[in-house]
Structures are given as structure tokens and as C-alpha cells.
matplotlib code that plots the C-alpha trace (Angstrom):
import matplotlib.pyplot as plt

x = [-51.2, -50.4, -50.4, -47.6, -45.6, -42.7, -40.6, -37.1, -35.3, -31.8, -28.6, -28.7, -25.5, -24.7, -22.5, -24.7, -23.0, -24.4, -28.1, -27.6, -27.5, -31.0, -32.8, -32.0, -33.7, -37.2, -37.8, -41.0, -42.0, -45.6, -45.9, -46.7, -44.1, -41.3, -42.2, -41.8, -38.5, -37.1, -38.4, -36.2, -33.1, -30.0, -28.9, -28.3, -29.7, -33.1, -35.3, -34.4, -35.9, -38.6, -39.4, -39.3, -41.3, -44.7, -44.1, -44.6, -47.5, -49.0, -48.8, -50.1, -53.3, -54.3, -53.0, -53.9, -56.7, -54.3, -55.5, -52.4, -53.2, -52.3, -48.7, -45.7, -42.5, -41.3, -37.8, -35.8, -32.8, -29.7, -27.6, -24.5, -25.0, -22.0, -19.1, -17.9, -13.8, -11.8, -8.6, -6.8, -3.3, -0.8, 2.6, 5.8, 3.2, 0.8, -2.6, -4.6, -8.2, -11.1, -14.9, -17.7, -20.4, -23.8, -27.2, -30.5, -32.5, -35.5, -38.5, -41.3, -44.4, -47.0, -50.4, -50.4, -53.1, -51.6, -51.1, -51.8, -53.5, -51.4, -50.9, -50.6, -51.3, -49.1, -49.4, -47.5, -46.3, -48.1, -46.3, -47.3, -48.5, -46.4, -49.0, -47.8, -44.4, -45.0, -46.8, -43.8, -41.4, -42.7, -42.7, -38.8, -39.1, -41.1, -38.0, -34.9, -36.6, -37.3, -33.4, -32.3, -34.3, -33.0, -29.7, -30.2, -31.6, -28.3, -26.2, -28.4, -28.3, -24.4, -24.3, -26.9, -24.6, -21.3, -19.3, -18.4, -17.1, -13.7, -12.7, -8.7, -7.5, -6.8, -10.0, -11.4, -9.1, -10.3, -14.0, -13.6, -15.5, -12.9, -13.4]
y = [43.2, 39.8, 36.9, 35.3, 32.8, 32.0, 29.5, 29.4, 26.3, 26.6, 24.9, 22.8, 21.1, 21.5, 24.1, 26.9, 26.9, 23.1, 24.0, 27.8, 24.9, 23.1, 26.6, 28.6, 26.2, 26.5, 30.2, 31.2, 27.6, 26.5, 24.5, 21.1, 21.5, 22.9, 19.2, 17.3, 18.7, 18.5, 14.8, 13.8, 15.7, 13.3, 15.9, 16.3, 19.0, 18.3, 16.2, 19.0, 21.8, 19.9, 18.8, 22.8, 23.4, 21.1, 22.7, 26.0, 24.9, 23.3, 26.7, 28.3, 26.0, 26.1, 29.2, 31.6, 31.8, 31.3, 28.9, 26.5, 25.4, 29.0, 29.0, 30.2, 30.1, 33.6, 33.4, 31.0, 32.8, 30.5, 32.2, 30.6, 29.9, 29.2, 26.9, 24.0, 24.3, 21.0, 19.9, 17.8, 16.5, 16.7, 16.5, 16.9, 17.9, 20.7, 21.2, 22.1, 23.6, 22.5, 24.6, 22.4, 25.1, 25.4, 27.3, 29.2, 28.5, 30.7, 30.1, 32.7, 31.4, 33.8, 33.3, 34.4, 34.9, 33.3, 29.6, 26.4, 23.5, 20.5, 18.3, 15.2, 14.4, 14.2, 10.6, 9.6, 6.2, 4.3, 2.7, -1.1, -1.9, -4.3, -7.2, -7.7, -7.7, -10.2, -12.3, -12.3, -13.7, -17.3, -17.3, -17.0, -19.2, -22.1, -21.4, -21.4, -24.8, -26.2, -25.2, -27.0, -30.3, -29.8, -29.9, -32.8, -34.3, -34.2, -35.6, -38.7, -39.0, -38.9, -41.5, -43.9, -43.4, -45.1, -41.9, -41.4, -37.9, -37.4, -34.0, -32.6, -29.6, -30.8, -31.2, -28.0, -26.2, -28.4, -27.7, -23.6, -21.9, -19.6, -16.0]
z = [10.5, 10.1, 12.9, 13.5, 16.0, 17.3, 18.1, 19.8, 20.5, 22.4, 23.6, 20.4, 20.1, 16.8, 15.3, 14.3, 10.1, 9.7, 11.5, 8.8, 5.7, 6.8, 7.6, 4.6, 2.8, 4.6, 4.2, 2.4, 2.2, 3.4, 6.7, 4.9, 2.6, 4.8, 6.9, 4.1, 3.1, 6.9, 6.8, 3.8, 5.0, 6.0, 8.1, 11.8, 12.1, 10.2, 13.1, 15.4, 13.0, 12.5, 16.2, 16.5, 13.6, 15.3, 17.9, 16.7, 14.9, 17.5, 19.5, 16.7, 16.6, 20.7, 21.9, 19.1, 16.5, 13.4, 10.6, 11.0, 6.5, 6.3, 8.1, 5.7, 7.4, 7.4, 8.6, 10.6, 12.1, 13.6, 16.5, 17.7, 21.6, 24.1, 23.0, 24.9, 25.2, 24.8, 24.2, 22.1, 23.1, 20.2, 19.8, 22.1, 24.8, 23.0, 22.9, 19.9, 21.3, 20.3, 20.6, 20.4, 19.1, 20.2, 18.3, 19.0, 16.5, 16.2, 13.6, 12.8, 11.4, 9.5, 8.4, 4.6, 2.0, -0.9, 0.5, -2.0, -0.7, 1.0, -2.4, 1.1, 4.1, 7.0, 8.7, 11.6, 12.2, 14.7, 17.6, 18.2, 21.0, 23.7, 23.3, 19.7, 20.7, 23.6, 20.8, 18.3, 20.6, 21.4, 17.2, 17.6, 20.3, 18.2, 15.2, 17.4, 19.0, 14.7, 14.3, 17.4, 16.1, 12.7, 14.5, 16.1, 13.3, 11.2, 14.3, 14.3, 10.5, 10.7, 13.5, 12.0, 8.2, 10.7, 10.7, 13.8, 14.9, 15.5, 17.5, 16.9, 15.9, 12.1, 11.9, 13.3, 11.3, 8.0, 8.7, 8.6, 6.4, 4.2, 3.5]

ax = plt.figure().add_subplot(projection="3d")
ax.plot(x, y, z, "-o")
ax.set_aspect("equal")
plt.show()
């Protein structure tokens, strides 16, 4: 018999025919690549399968003795949860209802024979640390204070040219920048 495990992940709020479009696709697919293909997804539903897929795998790797390069996804099954009931007003004083669907999503995972190697590696971005952030801002700091010399630099030039600055709504209006 083979190994296999399972993963559920519930009271997902999206309606269970979008999270159905995502799933199909991953069935049969090796772990590696089934990541890959959530990763590139511009669907909602996509980081949530694939938060559930680690997860699963991760299971996999401490809890049981399954060789996680071996992991096929057998079959990811979507099950439509409870429905939140709204309503939306409408004409001479109706109501048109409204169900704002939930989903179960549950993933099997099963250690197969027949798996080909990862053609790539899986890297993770690395968070940066708060020091360099702490560091970048007196850089914006030192340019906002170049702009504000810069600034002052061009009022000075004006003045020292004789042209002296008159205010006025024509003027305002005049010095717009059109669209």
C-alpha cells in the first residue's frame, strides 16, 4: 500500500466553482511542479492552494516517514462549505439575495514510484531585515533636504535676475500645468 497525506483546509471564502478551476489543474502533478504552477496562477484562489499544499508537505516530511521528492498529488477534492446570506436592495423596495459561498478544500498527497527529478529549486524570498530599512530612510531624508536646497536655489536665482514674484489668481491660473 501506498503512503499518503492529507490535507484539509476550510471556511475558505471563495466560492467553491473558482477554487474547482485552480485544483483540477494539479491532479497527478509532482509536488515541485504542482508549486510552481500555483505560484504563477493570477487567481484568488492559487496562494491559498498552495499555502495548503506546504503544508501538507511539511506534515508529510516530520510526522511520517514519506520521501517528500516522491509526493504526486493524487486528488484535490473542493466541497462547498456554508454560505453567507446578503441582500441587495433593488427597486421599488425589493431585495435580490445574495450567497457569499464558502469551500473545503481537501488535498491527498501520495508517495509514487515513477517521480522525475525537480528540473529547480524552490527558493524563498528573504525578508530584510529592519536595520536596512532604518538605514534607507535618512537616504530619503539627505534627497528630500537636496530638493528643498534645489528649491531654494531657483527662488534666489529669480530674485537676484529682478523678477520679482507677483501672487493673483491670473497668475496661478497661468502657471497650471495642462493635461
Amino acid at each position: 500500500m501506498k503512503k499518503q497525506q492529507v490535507g484539509k483546509l476550510r471556511y475558505v471564502r471563495i466560492a467553491p466553482r473558482k477554487v474547482r478551476l485552480v485544483a483540477k489543474s494539479l491532479k497527478g502533478l509532482p509536488v515541485w511542479q504542482a508549486q510552481s504552477q500555483l505560484m504563477q496562477r493570477s487567481q484568488r484562489s492559487a496562494p491559498q492552494i498552495l499555502e495548503l499544499l506546504k503544508s501538507t508537505v511539511a506534515n508529510a516530511k516530520n510526522n511520517t516517514d514519506i520521501d517528500v521528492s516522491r509526493l504526486v498529488v493524487k486528488s484535490v477534492t473542493v466541497d462547498g462549505g456554508p454560505s453567507l446570506k446578503r441582500f441587495l436592495p433593488r427597486a421599488q423596495g425589493n431585495a435580490t439575495p445574495i450567497l457569499k459561498r464558502m469551500s473545503h478544500i481537501t488535498l491527498t498527497l501520495e508517495e509514487s514510484d515513477s517521480v522525475k527529478p525537480a528540473r529547480f529549486t524552490m527558493v524563498a524570498k528573504e525578508k530584510k531585515a529592519k536595520t536596512e530599512k532604518k538605514a534607507a530612510k535618512p537616504a530619503k531624508a539627505e534627497k528630500a533636504e537636496e530638493s528643498k536646497k534645489k528649491a531654494e536655489k531657483k527662488t534666489t536665482e529669480t530674485k537676484a535676475k529682478g523678477q520679482k514674484k507677483s501672487g493673483g489668481v491670473v497668475n496661478k491660473m497661468f502657471r497650471r500645468k495642462s493635461i
